[in-house]
N, C-alpha and C positions, 0 to 999 in steps of 0.2 A: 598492309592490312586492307583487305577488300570493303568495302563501303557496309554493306550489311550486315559484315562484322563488327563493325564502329557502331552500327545502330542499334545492334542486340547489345552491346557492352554497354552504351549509355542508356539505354530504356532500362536494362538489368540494374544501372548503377542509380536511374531516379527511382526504381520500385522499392530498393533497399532503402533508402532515405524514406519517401513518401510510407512505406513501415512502419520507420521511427516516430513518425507523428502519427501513425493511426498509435502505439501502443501510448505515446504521450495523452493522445486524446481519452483513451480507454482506463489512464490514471487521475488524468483531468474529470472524469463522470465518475469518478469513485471518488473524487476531492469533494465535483460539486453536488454531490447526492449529500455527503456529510456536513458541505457547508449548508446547505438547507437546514438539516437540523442540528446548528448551532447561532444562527444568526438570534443575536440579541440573548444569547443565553451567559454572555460574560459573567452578568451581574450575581445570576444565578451559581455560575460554577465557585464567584467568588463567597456567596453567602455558606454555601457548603461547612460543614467542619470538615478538614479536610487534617492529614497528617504533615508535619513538619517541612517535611522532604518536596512537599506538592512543587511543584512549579507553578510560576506566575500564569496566568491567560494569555496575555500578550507572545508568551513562547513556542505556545502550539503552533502557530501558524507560519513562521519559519523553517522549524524543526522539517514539518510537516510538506512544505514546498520543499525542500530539499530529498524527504523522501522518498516524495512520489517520481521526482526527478530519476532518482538511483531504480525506484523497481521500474518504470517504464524504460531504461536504458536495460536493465535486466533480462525483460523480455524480450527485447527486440535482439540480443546477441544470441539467444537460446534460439530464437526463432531462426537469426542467420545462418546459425548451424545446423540446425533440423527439421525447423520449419514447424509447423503447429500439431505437436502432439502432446504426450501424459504429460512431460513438464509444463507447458505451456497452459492444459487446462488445469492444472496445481494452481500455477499463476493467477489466471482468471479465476478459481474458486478462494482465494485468500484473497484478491480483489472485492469481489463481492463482498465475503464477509466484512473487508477494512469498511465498504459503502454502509452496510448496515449497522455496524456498531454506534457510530455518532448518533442518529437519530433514537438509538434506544438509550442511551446514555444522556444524552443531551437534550433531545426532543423529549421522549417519555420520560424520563424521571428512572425508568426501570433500571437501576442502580446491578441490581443482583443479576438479574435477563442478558444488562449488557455486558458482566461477568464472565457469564457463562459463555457468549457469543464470543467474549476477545477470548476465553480459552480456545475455543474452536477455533479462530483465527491464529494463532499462536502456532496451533496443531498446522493449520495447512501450510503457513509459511515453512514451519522445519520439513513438511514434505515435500515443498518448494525448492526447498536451499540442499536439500539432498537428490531432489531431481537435476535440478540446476548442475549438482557440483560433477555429474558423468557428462556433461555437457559443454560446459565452460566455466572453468576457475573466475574470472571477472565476474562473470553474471553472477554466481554465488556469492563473491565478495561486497558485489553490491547491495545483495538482500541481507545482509550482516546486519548492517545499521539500524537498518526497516526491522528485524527480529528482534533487536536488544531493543527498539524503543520501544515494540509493542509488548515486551517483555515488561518493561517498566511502567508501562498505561498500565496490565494485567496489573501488576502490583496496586497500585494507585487507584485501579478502579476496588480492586476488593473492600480497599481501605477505606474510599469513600463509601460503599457500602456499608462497611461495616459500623462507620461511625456515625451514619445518616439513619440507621435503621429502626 
């Protein structure tokens, strides 16, 4: 193999990696927009009436690291296959949404707002996970998890609403 060719293969093979961490990063600013508005609100999510099923506080943030893991790993295989088009901004528009629900839920108090906002999130993940799946089976598989949990926030936040109101 001639030398040039080794050097387009290895600059091609750190672009691909160096990727991975831009989409890590780009799930890291959608974690840390939400961890802003939740710092020091434990206390609050704990005084809540909340329903039976709630999960503890201490759980989110596990769950949650683990999430963002699988959709950032999600977009960066969609991306290797096609590179940044309609799936990818699906991606990036149920990102955003994930960023802004915490503060409306956590920060503001807006119970019902933030409702409405994880339905819309909900929505764009399954436009996600059906863009994703003409693309690559893994990357859809990864956003599974990510969909059933915000499936289950969606539940959890109504609840809270409903019973906070």
């Amino acid at each position: 193999m001639e030398m040039s060719q080794r050097a387009t293969r290895r600059t091609a093979g750190a672009r691909k990696w160096w990727a991975l961490v831009g989409f890590g990063a780009a799930t890291f600013a959608a974690a840390a927009i939400g961890g802003l508005g939740v710092r020091g609100t434990s206390a609050e999510y704990q005084s809540l009436d909340q329903p039976s099923w709630a999960p503890p506080s201490w759980l989110f943030g596990p769950v949650w690291t683990v999430l963002y893991a699988l959709i950032a790993i999600a977009g960066w295989l969609v991306w290797r296959r096609v590179g940044f088009g309609p799936a990818l901004w699906a991606w990036c528009a149920q990102l955003v949404l994930n960023a802004i629900w915490t503060p409306l839920f956590f920060g503001a108090g807006r119970y019902g707002l933030a409702f409405a906002e994880i339905v819309l999130m909900w929505l764009a993940i399954g436009v996600t996970v059906f863009l994703f799946r003409r693309v690559s089976r893994p990357a859809t598989f990864l956003m599974l998890p990510y969909w059933a949990w915000v499936t289950f926030a969606a539940a959890l936040n109504l609840a809270i609403w409903r019973m906070n109101a």
